[in-house]
N, C-alpha and C positions, 0 to 999 in steps of 0.2 A: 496259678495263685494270683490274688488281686493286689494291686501295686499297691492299694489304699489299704493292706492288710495291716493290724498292729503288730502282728510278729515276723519276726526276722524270719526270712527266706536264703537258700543257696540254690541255686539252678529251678528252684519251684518247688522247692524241699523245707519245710518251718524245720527251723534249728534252735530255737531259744533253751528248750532244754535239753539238747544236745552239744554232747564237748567229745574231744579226744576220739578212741577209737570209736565210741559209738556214733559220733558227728560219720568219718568215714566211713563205717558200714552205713550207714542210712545213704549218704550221698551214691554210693557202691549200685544199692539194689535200684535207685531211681534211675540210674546209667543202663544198668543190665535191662530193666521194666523198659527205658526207653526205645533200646537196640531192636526191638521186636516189630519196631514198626519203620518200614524206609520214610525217607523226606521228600515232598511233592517239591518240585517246583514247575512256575506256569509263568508264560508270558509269551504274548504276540503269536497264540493260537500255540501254539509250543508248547509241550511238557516231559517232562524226564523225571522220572525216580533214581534218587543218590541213596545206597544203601549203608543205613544209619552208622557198619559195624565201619564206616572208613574215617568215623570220626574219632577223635582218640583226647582223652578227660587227663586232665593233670588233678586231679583231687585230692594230695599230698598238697599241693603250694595252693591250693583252694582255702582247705583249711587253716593252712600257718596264717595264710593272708586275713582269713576272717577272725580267730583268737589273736593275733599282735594287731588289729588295727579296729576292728570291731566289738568284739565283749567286752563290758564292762568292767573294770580291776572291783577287785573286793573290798577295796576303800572307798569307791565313790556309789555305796548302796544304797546313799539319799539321794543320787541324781535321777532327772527321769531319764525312764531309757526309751530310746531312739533303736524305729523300726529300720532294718536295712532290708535292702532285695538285690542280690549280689550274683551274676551269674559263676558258671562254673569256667576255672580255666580250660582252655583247650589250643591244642596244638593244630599247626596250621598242614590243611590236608593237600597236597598237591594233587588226589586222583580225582578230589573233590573240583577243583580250580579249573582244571582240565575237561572234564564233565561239562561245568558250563560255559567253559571257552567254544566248545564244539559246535556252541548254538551262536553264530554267526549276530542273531539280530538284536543278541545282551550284550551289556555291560560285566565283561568280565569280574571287573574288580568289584564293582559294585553291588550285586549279584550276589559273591563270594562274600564277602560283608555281612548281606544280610542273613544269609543261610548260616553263617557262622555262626550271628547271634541270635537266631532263633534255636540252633544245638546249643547252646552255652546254658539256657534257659529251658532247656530239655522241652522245648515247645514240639507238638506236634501237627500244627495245622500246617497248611500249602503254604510256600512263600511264594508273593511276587517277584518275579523276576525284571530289575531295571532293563528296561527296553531302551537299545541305541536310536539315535537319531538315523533313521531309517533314509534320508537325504545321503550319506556316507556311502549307500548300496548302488544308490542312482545315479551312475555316474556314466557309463555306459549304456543306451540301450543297442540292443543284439537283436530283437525282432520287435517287427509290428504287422500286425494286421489289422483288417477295417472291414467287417461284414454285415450284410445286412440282415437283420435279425427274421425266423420264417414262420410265416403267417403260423397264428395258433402254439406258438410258445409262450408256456404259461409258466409262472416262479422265476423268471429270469433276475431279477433285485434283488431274492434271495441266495442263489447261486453267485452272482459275484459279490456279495456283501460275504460269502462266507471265505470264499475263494482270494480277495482283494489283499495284496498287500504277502499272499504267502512268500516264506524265505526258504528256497530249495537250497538247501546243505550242499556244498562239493562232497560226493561219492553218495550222496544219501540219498534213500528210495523214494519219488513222489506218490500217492495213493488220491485218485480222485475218489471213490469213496472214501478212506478214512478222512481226508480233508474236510469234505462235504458233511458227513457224519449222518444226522438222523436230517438234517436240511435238506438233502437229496427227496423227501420225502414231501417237501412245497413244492416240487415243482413236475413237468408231465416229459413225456418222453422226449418231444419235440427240443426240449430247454435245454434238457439232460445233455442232450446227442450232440447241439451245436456249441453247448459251450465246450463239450469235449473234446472236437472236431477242433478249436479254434485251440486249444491247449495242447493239443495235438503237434497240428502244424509247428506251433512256439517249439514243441520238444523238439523237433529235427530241424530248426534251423539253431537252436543252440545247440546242436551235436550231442544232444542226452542220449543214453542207451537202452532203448527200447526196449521192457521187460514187460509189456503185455498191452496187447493194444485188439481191437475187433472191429470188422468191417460193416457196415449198415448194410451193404450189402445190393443195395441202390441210388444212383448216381444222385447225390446231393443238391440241394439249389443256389449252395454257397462253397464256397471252395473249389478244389479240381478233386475229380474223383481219382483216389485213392490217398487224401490229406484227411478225410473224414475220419469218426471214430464213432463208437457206439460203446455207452456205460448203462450196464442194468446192473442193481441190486439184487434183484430176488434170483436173477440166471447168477448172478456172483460174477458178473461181465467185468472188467475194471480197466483204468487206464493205468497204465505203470512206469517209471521212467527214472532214469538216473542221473542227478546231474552230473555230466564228465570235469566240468573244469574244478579249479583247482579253488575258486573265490563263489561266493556264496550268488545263486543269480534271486531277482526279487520278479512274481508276477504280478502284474497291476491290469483291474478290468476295470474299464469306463463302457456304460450307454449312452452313448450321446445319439437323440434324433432318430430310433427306429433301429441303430448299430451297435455292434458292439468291437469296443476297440481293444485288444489284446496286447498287452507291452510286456516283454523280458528285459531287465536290466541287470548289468552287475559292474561291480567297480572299477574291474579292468576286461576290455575285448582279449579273450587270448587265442583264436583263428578264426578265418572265414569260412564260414558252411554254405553252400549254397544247395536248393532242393531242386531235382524237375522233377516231373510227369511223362514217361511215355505213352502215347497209345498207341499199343500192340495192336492192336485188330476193331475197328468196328461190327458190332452184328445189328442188321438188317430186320426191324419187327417184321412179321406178320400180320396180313390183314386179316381178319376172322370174322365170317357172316352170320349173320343172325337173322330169323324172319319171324314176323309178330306181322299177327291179321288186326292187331289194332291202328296199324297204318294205314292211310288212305292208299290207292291203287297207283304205285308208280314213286311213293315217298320212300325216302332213305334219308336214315338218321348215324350223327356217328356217337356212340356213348363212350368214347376213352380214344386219345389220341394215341398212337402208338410215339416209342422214341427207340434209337438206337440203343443195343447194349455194346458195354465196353472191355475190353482188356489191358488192364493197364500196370506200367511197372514204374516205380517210385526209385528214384536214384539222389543220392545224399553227398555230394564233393568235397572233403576236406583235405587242407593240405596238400588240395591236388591232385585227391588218389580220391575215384567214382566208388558207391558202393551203394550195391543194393538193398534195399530197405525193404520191400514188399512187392508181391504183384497181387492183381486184386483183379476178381470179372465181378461187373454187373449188367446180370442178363438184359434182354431187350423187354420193352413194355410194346406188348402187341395191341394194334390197333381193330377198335371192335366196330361193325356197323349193323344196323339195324335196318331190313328191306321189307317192305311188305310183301305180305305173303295172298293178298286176294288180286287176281285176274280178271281185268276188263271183264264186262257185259257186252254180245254181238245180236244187235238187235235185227229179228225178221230172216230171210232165208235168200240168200243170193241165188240167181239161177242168172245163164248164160245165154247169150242172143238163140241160143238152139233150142231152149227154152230145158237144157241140164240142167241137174244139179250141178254146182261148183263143187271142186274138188278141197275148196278151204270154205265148205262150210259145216258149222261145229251143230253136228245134231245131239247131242247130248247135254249142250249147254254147259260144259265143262273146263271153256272157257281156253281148250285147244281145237283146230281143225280135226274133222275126221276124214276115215278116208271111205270111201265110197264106191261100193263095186258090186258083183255078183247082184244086177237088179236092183241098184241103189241100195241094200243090206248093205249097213254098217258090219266091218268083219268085227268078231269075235274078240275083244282085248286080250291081251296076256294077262294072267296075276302080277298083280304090285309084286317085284322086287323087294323084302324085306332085309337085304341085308344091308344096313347101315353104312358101309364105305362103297355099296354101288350108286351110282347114280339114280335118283330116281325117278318116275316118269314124268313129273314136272318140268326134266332135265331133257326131253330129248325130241327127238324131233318129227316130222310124219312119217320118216318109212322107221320111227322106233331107234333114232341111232341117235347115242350120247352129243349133248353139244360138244362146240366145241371149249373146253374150260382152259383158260391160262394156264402155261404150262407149268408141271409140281403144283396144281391146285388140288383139291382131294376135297371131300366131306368129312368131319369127323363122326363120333359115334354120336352124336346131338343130332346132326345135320347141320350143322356148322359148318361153310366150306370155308376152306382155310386157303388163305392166294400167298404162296410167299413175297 
């Protein structure tokens, strides 16, 4: 109802021709009308549904208060009459008070206040929630990190403009998607994964408990591998975490300069966590041969550098007492090269002071020695070998015997040899 209305109002209810019990039945069903729908409240990326039916109408001392103080007596029906807008009494709700005490980065009382007399006026839009001086949080910081942001992340200003400033609840679940929301959606994988990574880390060194976390699965360009993390939407990938302590902790993201700096704070330190890194094992790429006659005779190209794969276990120390967090492999990136596959040209026909033929000379121009006997007749070839994991004649030598190949080298079914 509009404040500037000429008739009198009680919680959003015109009352002018209404008295006695009909005044209360009408006040009755606007209470009942209004219980059907809970109360939003919103503030500092936060929100919570208070359900309506916890609030509770004094609509007896409503009315007395509007007939003894507000209608007009029956003797003054030449005065003008004066509009009033009067809310409803209502009694004060503890489960309500409580509710938004829960949220750490409000203004309790204040809070309480407003949502009181948004029900008193049987209002039903969202109320703002007074947000505290978010300085009171920052009292402690607990972690930082400092990384450098990786080539081809794109959305990164979105991502912490959404993420900046969150206030992780003690016991309460963090959700880097629900956080993120449809904003996950400016930005590419690349953005996704490290800011995740970097949120990540922050979670295990303030001792949160880990409820869902995923591996990228290859060794990172930032962090130590097995602090990374990987968040998809459409797979329903997600990060999850809980804060352990007992006081609200606050995340803050700055770019400054190409990096991105990661802070946890909260108003009192209450242990020390420290994280390592094991590596369990290194593995060893492989070399993998490739041959392309688009090479000149004798070039070798390398198209992907091979790097170690890892085994690694993640250990979390609090209080003294080690425990394991995760173990995590990322296999090896094998190293590829690329060898031409066309063989010298031998020009003209060697012969020997005897005036022989030489026994390395290639009569077939094939670009190997042949061998020469029975009358100078070239003997008869074997058939090519077809099967893929033998060597093949390329591979071997005049009297027909395999070279010799580094040892555990092999061909694959490409012709690919593989050298570990």
């Amino acid at each position: 109802m509009d404040s500037n209305s000429q008739r009198s109002t009680i919680g959003g209810v015109e009352v002018d021709e209404l008295k006695g019990e009909d005044l209360k039945k009408a006040l009755t069903n606007a209470v009942n009308e209004w219980y059907s729908n809970n109360l939003k409240i919103t503030g500092e990326g936060i929100s919570i549904e208070v359900s309506s039916s916890t609030f509770q109408f004094d609509i007896e001392s409503t009315v007395k208060s509007y007939e003894d103080n507000y209608r007009k007596p029956w003797y003054a029906f030449w005065a003008d009459e004066t509009a009033v807008h009067l809310p409803l009494n209502i009694l004060p709700s503890e489960i309500v008070k409580n509710e938004i005490s829960n949220i750490s980065a409000w203004d309790t009382e204040l809070t309480y206040e407003k949502v009181q007399l948004n029900a008193s006026y049987l209002k039903t839009n969202e109320v703002e929630a007074v947000v505290n001086d978010m300085s009171i949080l920052e009292i402690d910081r607990i972690s930082l990190s400092v990384e450098t942001m990786p080539q081809g992340a794109m959305g990164m200003d979105e991502l912490v403009l959404a993420l900046q400033d969150t206030v992780i609840e003690p016991q309460a679940p963090f959700s880097m998607l629900e956080n993120l929301g449809e904003t996950i959606n400016l930005a590419n994988r690349d953005a996704i994964n490290f800011v995740a990574s970097n949120i990540y880390n922050a979670a295990l060194n303030i001792n949160s408990e880990i409820l869902e976390r995923h591996s990228q699965n290859e060794r990172p360009s930032y962090l130590k591998a097995g602090l990374e993390a990987k968040v998809d939407a459409l797979a329903n990938e997600d990060l999850r975490f809980i804060n352990t302590f007992t006081k609200p902790a606050v995340l803050k993201l700055l770019i400054d300069d190409g990096k991105l700096q990661t802070e946890v704070y909260t108003p009192a330190k209450e242990t020390e966590v420290s994280v390592t890194v094991s590596n369990d094992e290194e593995i060893q790429p492989r070399t993998i041969t490739r041959y392309s006659s688009e090479l000149a005779v004798g070039q070798t190209e390398q198209i992907q550098e091979g790097r170690e794969g890892l085994r690694v276990s993640v250990y979390r120390t609090v209080f003294g007492e080690q425990q394991l967090v995760s173990r995590d492999y990322y296999p090896p990136v094998n190293r590829v090269i690329v060898k031409s596959s066309q063989q010298p040209e031998i020009q003209g026909s060697a012969v020997d002071v005897n005036n022989r033929p030489n026994d390395s000379i290639d009569l077939d121009g094939d670009g190997f020695p042949d061998e020469v006997g029975n009358g100078g007749n070239p003997p008869i070839s074997n058939p090519q070998n077809t099967n893929s994991n033998e060597p093949s004649s390329e591979s071997q030598n005049q009297d027909g015997s395999e070279d010799n190949l580094p040892p555990g080298s092999y061909y694959d079914k490409g012709g690919n040899l593989i050298t570990p």
